[in-house]
C-alpha positions as CSV (number, residue, x, y, z in Angstrom):
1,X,0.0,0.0,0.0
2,X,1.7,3.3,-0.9
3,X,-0.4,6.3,0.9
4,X,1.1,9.9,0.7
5,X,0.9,11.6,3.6
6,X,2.1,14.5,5.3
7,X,5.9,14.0,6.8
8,X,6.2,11.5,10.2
9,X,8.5,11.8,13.1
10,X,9.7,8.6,12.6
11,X,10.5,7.5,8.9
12,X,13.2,4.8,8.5
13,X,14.3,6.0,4.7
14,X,13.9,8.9,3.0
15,X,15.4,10.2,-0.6
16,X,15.8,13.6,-1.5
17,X,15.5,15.1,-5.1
18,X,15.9,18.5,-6.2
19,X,12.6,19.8,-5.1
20,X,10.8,17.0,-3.0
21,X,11.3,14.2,-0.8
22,X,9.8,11.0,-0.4
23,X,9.7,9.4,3.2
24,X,8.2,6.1,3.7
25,X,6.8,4.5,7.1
26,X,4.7,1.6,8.3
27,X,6.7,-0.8,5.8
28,X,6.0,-4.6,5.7
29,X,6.9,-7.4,3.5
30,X,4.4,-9.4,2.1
31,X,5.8,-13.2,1.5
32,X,2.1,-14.4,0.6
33,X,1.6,-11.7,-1.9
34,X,5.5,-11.7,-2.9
35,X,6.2,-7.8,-2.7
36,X,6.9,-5.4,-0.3
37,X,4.4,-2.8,0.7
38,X,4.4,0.6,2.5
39,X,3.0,4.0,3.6
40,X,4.8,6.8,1.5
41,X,5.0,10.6,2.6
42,X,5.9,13.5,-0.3
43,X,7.2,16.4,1.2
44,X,7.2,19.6,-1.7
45,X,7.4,22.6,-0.1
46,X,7.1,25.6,-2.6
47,X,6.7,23.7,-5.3
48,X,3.4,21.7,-7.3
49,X,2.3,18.4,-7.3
50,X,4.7,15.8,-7.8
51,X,4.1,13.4,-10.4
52,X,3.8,9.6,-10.1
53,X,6.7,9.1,-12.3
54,X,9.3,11.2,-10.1
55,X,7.4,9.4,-6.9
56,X,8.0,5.9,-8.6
57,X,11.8,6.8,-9.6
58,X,12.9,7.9,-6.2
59,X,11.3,4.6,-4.4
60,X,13.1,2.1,-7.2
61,X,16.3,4.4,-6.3
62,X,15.8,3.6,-2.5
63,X,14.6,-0.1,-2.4
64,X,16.2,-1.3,-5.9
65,X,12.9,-1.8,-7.9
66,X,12.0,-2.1,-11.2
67,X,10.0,0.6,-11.8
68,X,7.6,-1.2,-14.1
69,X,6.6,-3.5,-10.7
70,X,5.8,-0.4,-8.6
71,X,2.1,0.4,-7.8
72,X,1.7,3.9,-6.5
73,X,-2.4,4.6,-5.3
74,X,-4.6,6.3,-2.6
75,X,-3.2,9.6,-2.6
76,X,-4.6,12.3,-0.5
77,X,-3.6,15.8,0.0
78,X,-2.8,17.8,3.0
79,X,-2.7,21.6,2.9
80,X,-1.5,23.6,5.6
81,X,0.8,23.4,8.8
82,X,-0.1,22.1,11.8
């Protein structure tokens, strides 16, 4: 499950690109299901929405997928602080 949310205190990897970063939490492997699965934060300060594509590129980068086996889905957005 990949669920972008709003930054955590406690992320266990996070990759930075030049103008967001990805943070993921609540990771589990899934032997039954064969794949690994995980909630996923985007941090973009400043900037638009980030697209699926950059999203998918840094979590290959971080976990050595192949980005044609990565299912991003059930995004939601969070405006404001606090």
């Amino acid at each position: 499950l990949c669920y972008p949310r709003l930054w955590s205190a406690c992320c266990p990897r996070s990759a930075t690109m030049a103008d967001f970063t990805v943070r993921t939490r609540k990771f589990l492997r899934n032997a039954v299901a064969g794949r690994r699965q995980m909630v996923v934060d985007v941090i973009h300060p400043g900037s638009a929405t980030v697209s699926k594509e950059d999203i998918k590129k840094s979590l290959c980068d971080m976990y050595n997928g192949n980005d044609k086996l990565v299912f991003l889905f059930g995004f939601r957005t969070k405006f404001g602080g606090g």
